[in-house]
ZALONU-608073 format. One record per residue (C-alpha): x, z, y negated; residue number from 1. Coordinates in steps of 0.02 Angstrom, whole numbers. Layout:
% ZALONU-608073
X,Z,Y,NUM
...
***
This chain:
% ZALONU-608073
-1902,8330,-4730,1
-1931,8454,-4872,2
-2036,8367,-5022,3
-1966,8387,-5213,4
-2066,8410,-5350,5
-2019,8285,-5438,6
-1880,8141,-5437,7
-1711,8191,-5404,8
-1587,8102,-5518,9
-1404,8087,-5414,10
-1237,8031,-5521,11
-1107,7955,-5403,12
-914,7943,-5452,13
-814,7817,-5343,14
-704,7697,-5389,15
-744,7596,-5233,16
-904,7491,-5283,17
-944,7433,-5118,18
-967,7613,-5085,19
-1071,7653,-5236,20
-1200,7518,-5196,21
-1217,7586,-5023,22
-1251,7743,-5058,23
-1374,7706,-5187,24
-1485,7580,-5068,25
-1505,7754,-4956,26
-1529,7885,-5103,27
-1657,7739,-5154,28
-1736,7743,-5008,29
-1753,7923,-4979,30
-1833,7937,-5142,31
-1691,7997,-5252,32
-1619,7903,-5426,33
-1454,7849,-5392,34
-1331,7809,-5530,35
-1155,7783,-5502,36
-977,7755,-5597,37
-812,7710,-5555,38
-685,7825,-5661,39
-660,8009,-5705,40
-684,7985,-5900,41
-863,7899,-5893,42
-905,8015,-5768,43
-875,8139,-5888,44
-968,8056,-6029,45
-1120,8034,-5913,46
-1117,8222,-5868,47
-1080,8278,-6036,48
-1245,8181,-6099,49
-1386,8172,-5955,50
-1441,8297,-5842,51
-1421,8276,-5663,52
-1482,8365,-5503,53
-1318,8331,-5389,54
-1152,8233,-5407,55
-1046,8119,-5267,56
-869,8146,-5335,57
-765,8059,-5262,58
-577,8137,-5271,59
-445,7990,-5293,60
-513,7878,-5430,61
-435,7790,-5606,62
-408,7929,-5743,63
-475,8123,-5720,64
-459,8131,-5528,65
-624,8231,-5451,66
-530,8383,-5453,67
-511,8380,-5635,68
-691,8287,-5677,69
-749,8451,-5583,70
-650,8588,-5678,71
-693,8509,-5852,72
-903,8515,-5779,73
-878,8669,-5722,74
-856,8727,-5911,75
-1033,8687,-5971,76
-1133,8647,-5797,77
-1157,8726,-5618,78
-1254,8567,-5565,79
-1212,8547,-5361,80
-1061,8438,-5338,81
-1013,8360,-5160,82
-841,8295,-5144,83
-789,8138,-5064,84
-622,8112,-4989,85
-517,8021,-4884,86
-399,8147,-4867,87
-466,8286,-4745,88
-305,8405,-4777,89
-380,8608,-4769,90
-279,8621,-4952,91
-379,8494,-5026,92
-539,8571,-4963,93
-489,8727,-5038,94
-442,8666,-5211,95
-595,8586,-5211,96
-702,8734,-5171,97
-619,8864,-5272,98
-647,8745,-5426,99
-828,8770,-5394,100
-884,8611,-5276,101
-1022,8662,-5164,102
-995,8537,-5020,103
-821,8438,-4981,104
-859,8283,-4849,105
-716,8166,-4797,106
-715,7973,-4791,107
-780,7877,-4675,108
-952,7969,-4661,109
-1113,7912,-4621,110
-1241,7914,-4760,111
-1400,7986,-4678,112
-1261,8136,-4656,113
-1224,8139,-4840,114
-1390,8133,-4912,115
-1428,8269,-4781,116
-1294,8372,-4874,117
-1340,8347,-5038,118
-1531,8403,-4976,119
-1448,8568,-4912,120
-1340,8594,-5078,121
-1507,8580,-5177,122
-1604,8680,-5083,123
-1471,8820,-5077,124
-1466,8802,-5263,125
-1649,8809,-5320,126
-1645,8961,-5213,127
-1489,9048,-5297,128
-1579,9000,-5448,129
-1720,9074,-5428,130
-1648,9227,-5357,131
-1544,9267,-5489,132
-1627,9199,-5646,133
-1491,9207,-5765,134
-1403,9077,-5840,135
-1232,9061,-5915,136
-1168,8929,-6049,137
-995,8959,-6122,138
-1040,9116,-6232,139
-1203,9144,-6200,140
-1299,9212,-6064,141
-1485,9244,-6022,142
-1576,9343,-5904,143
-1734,9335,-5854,144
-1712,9465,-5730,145
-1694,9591,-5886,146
-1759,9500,-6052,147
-1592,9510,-6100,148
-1468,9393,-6215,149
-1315,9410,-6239,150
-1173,9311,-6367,151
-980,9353,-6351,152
-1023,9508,-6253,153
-1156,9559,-6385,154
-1359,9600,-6348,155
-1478,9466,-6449,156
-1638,9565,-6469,157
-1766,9444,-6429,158
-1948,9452,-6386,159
-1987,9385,-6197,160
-2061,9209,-6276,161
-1902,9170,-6358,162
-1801,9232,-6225,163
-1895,9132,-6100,164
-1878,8984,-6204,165
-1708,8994,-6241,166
-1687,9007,-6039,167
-1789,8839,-6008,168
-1669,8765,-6132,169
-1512,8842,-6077,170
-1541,8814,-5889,171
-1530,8630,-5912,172
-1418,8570,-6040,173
-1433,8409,-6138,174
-1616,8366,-6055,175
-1733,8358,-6208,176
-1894,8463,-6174,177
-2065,8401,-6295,178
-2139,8526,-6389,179
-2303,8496,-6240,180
-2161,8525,-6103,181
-2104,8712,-6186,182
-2290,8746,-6219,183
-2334,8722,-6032,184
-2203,8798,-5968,185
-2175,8946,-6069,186
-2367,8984,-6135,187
-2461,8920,-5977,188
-2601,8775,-5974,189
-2722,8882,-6023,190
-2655,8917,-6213,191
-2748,8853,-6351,192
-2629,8846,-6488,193
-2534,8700,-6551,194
-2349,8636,-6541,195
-2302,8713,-6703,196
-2311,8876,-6612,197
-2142,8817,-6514,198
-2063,8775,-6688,199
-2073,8923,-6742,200
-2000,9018,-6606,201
-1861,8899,-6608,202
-1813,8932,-6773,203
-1838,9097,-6751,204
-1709,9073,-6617,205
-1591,8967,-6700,206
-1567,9121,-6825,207
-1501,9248,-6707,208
-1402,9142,-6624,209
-1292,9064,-6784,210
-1191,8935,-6751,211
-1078,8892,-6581,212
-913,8794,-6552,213
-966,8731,-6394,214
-1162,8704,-6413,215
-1291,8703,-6525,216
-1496,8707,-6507,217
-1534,8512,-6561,218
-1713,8463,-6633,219
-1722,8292,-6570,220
-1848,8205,-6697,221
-2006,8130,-6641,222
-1976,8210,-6454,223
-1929,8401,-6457,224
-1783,8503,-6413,225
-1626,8520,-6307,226
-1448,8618,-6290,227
-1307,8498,-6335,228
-1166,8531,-6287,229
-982,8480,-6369,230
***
């Protein structure tokens, strides 16, 4: 059984509770953090402010049905979605894929089968990920594979730190990195310079990229950074 790095967090969108519960007693116990929620609208609250490895979205449920939940997360997020559903018609399969879900299981299922799913979705997409190292959020897009940013269709000129920190940011939208975090990740453990060093670089950022209708590069005081999105 392939070992994560760290512990993967799992939102689950079913209006049936008894399934919910179920399903998070297994993700539990195959080391996952399971959180789940009954209607379309929270999910999309939840999504809009946490940051989550996979979703369970369930497709018949009170308000935004999955298919909808999954178009609106589509617009700011390409975390792996599974859908649930008890209706195993080939048409609903295919709306579901072509709006950008990654797995489609139908109900009843065994669990040890869908947390072997949602194992296969992640690995598939830590691998695109890393393949492809470029990241796309509304209007902006950066790539790692080039040093390149660009904003409605326009090059950013950027130096490689700023780029690569606006890519840590970017990749994972709404999850607050501390200044320590950036430093670590972006200037290695071996730098001797302080956290003010990542301020500056962020404002430096912050000042080529203006402002954004749909998201904005938050200080969050006390902690560090994230992207919000709107």
């Amino acid at each position: 059984m392939e070992k994560f790095d760290r512990k993967i967090k799992i939102l689950m969108v079913d209006d049936d509770e008894h399934i919910c519960q179920l399903l998070a007693l297994y993700l539990q116990r195959d080391g996952f953090d399971a959180e789940f929620c009954h209607d379309g609208d929270t999910a999309l609250n939840k999504l809009s402010v946490n940051t989550y490895d996979a979703v369970i979205l369930d497709v018949m449920m009170p308000g935004p049905d999955g298919f909808e939940v999954l178009s609106e997360l589509r617009k700011f997020s390409n975390v792996p979605v599974i859908m649930l559903s008890a209706r195993g018609e080939p048409t609903d399969r295919i709306s579901g894929l072509n709006r950008g879900a990654d797995d489609y299981i139908t109900k009843p299922f065994e669990p040890q089968e869908l947390i072997a799913r949602i194992r296969a979705v992640l690995r598939r997409f830590k691998q695109t990920e890393e393949d492809k190292k470029i990241v796309t959020l509304f209007n902006l897009t950066v790539n790692l594979n080039d040093f390149t940013v660009m904003l409605n269709g326009e090059k950013v000129e950027m130096p490689p730190k700023e780029i690569e920190l606006l890519y840590m940011l970017t990749k994972t939208p709404m999850h607050v990195f501390t200044r320590d975090e950036l430093l670590k990740y972006i200037w290695g453990q071996s730098y001797s310079g302080d956290s003010r060093t990542v301020d500056v670089h962020i404002k430096r950022v912050r000042e080529k990229l203006g402002d954004n209708p749909h998201w904005r590069l938050t200080t969050v005081w006390g902690v560090g950074y994230k992207i919000e999105v709107f």
